[in-house]
N, C-alpha and C positions, 0 to 999 in steps of 0.2 A: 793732437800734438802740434804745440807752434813749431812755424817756423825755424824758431833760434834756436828750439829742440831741438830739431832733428839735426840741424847743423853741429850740435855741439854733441851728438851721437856719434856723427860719420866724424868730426877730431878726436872722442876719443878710442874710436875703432883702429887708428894710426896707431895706438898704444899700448894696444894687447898685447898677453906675450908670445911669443912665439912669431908675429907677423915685425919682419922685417918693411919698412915701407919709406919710400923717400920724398915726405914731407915737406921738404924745401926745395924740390925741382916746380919750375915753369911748366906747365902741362895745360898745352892746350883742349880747346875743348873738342874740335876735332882739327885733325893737320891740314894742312893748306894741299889741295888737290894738285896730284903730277909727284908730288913728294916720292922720294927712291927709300929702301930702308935704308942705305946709307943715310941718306941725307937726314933721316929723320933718328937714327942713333948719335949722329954728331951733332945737332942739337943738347942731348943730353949730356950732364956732367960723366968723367970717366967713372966713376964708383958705380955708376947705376949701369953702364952698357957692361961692365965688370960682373958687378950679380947678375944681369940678366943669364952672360954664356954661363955661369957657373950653375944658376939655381933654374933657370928657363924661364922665373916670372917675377916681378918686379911689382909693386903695388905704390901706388903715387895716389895725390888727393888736390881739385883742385874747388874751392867754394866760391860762385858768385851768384849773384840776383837777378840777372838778364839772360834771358833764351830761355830757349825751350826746356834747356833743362835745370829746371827752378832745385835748389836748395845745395844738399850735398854732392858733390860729384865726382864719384871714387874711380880712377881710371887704373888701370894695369897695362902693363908691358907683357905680352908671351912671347917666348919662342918655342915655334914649332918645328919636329924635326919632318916634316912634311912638305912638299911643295903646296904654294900658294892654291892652285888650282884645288887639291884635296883637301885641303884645310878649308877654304870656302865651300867647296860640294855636302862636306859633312856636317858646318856649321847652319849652310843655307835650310839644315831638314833640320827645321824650329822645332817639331814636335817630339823627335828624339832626346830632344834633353832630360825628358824622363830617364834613359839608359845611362845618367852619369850625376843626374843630380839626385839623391836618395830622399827630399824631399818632398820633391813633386812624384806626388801619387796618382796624377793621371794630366795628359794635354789631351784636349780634344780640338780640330783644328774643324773651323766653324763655317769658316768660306778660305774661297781662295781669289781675290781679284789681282789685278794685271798688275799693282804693286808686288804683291806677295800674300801669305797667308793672313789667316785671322786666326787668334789661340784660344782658346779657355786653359788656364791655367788654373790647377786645383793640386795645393799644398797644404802639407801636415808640419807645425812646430807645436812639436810636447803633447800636449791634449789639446789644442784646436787646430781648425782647420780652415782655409782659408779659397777662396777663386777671385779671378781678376783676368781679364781679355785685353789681349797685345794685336795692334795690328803693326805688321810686319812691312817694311818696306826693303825690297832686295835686289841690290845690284851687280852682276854677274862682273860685269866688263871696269868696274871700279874694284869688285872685290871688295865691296859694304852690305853693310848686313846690320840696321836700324829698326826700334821699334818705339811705340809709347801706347799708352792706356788708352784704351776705347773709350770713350767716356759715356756711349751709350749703353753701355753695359753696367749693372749693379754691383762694383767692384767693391772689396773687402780692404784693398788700399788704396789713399787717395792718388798717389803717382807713382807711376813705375816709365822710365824709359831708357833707352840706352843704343852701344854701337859695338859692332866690330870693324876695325880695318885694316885688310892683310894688304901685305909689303913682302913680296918675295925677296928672299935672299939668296942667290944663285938660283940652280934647279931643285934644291931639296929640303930647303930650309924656308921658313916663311914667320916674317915678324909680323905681330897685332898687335893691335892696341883694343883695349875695352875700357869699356867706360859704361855706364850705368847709376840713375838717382833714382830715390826711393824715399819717399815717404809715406810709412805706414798708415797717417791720419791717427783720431783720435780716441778708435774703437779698439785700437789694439794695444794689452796689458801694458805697462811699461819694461817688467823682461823679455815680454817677446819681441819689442822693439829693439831692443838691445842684441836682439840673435838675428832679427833679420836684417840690421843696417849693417853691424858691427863685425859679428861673430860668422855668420855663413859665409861671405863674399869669397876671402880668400881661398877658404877650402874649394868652394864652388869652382876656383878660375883653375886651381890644381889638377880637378878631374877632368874639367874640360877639354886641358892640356893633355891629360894621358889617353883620352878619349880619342881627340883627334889625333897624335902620335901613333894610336893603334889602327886607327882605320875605323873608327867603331866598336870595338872589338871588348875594351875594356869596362868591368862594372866595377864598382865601388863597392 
């Protein structure tokens, strides 16, 4: 799949129904380091820190051609009702996300060096099935939490990368931002392209959400 494909995937993923998303916000690609959650909710327009409190997640889109993270690049707003610290403890265990994402059918985590882990990820959409290997890079004391494709590895897409970065809000609330690109390559149908740029994100970022609110606790 070119390029301009998948670009015009992840715009018209903004347009599904049911996904409210705010299209016309500035969204950087990651926030300038030291940033307070204040600081980085008054950046945004009032409508969007509005949904955030009411619905806890916010879905924004920004596309460019430079860095690292080439093509689509779909970012979200969470709020978690969690402090900062527990929100990163439980997002920093990469392999768990089998426990909230119902697609991935198994993580196997391959090494572990002084950045962080290394994954094999192995998913199911409809009747295929797919693997691809992330290495992890994990920052306790910033409270980031980044990855991208191995690329020594025999992946089934040609890029996957992405971030979380929490911003506590008092003691018990903790804002994030994610962000995440993906381009499937040229081996995969063109509906399932369609499910994996377009149609899973937002569900995924929801459970996420109730996952860490619960402590872990919560399955789908």
């Amino acid at each position: 799949m070119s390029r301009a494909l998948a670009t015009l995937l992840a715009s018209l993923w903004l347009l599904a129904p049911g996904v409210r998303a705010a299209a016309d916000s500035s969204v950087a690609r990651h926030a300038e380091p030291g940033l307070s959650a204040d600081e980085l909710l008054g950046a945004q327009p009032g409508e969007i820190v509005q949904r955030l409190h009411e619905e806890k997640l916010v879905m924004m889109q920004e596309v460019r051609e430079a860095g690292s993270l080439s093509g689509g690049l779909l970012v979200a707003l969470v709020l978690f009702e969690q402090p900062a610290e527990v929100a990163y403890r439980h997002l920093s265990q990469t392999a768990r996300q089998v426990e909230y994402r119902p697609e991935v059918t198994a993580i196997e985590t391959v090494a572990v060096h002084e950045a962080g882990p290394v994954d094999v990820h192995h998913i199911r959409v409809l009747f295929r099935r797919f693997q691809y290997r992330l290495k992890y890079s994990l920052d306790a004391e910033a409270r980031q939490i980044r990855w991208d494709l191995d690329a020594d590895f025999d992946n089934d897409l040609r890029h996957v990368s992405g971030f979380w970065e929490l911003y506590p809000m008092g003691e018990q609330r903790t804002l994030a931002r994610f962000g995440t690109s993906i381009d499937v390559g040229p081996a995969v149908p063109a509906f399932l392209q369609d499910w994996i740029t377009r149609k899973n994100i937002p569900g995924s970022m929801e459970r996420a959400r109730r996952w860490v609110d619960s402590k872990g606790t919560y399955r789908p």
